[in-house]
N, C-alpha and C positions, 0 to 999 in steps of 0.2 A: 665477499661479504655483502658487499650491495648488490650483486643478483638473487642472493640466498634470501636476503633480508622483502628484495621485491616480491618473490616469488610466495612468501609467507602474506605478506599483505593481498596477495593479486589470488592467495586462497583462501585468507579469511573473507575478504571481500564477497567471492563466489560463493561461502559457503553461508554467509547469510542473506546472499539475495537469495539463494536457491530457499532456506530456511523462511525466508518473507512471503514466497511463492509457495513454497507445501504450506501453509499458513494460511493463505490468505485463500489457497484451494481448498481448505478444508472447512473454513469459517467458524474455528474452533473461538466461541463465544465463552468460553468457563470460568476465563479472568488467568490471573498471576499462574495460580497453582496450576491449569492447564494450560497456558500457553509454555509453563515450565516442563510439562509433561510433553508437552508436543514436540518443542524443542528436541529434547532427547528421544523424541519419537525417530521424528523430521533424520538426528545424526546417524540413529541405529539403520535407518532407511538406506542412507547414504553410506556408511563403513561395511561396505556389503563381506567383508571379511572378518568382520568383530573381532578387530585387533584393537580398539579403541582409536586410530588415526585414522584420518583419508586422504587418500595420496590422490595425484591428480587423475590418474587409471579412473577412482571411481567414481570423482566428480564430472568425468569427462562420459563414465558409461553411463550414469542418470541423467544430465545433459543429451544425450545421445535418445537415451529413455524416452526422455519429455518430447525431444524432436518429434522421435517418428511416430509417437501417438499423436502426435497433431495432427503428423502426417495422413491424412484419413483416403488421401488417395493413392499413397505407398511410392509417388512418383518421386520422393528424395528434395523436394523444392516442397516451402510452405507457400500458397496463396494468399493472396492477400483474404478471401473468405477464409481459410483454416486460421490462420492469425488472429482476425477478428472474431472467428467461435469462440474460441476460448474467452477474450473480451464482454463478447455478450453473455456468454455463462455467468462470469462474475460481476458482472452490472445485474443481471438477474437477482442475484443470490444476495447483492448489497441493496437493492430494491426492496424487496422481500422483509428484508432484518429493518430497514428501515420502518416501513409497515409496521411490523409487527410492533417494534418501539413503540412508534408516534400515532398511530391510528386509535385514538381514545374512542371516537364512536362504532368501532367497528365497522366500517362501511367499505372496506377495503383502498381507503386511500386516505390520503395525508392534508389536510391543507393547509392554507400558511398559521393560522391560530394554532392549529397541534404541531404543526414543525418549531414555531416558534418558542410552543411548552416545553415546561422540565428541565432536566437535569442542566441544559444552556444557557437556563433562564441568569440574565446579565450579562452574558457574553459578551452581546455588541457593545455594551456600556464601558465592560473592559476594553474591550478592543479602543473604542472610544478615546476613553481617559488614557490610554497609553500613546496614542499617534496627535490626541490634540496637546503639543507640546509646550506651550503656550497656557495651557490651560483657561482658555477663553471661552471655552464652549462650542466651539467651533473647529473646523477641520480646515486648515488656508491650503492653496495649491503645491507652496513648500513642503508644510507638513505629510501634505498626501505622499509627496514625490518621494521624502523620506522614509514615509512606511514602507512605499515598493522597492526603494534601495535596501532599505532592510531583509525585507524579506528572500532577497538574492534572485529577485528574478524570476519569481518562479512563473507567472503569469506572462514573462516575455511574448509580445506578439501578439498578444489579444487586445482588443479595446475594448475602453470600459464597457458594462454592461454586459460580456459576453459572458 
């Protein structure tokens, strides 16, 4: 029961990072209704037998897919340049959309006044009023600590500023 039950978990798991990664390769921008459509794109890709299930066969043969197209020099081992291709493709591509966003004067780049604008606009002030606990207007070294316990770490290893 508890292998059965792992084994369910250990393929939903796979089967939405794989889903977060055809995603986030495709930079399907449409909102709800397309990333709903992608989703079921994303599964139809993956059930290469359109039975409506995916057994581990075919997560393991688009897995396999993904590999060797990285693979760009067919030697069976990613390099660390093939690894980071695909990395830079999608820095590129989240670049890009940025831009397009934020870049009010057309001039093809961002600066802190248009990154600052729009749709964020109060953000920091949220963020703010959530971590100043105290509500003093102020952010103490406590409080700080506690945001970054809150947020699990995600930033482990970095120092401020980076």
């Amino acid at each position: 029961m508890i292998s059965r039950m792992t084994t369910r978990i250990a393929l939903t798991g796979l089967f939405i990072a794989t889903g977060f990664a055809a995603q986030a390769a495709s930079g399907d921008t449409e909102g709800k209704v397309g990333k709903m459509r992608h989703e079921r794109s994303a599964f139809c890709t993956l059930d290469t037998d359109s039975n409506g299930e995916l057994t581990r066969a075919e997560l393991d043969a688009h897995a396999r897919a993904r590999f060797d197209t990285r693979d760009t020099d067919g030697d069976g081992a990613l390099s660390a340049e093939e690894m980071t291709k695909e990395g830079h493709k999608r820095a590129e591509k989240r670049a890009a959309k940025m831009i397009k966003r934020h870049d009010a004067n057309g001039d093809g780049k961002v600066s802190f006044e248009e990154m600052s604008s729009g749709k964020k606009e109060g953000r920091t002030d949220k963020m703010f009023e959530r971590v100043d606990a105290d509500k003093n207007g102020t952010i103490s070294e406590e409080e700080f600590a506690s945001m970054k316990k809150h947020r699990g770490g995600k930033h482990k290893g970095k120092k401020q500023g980076e």
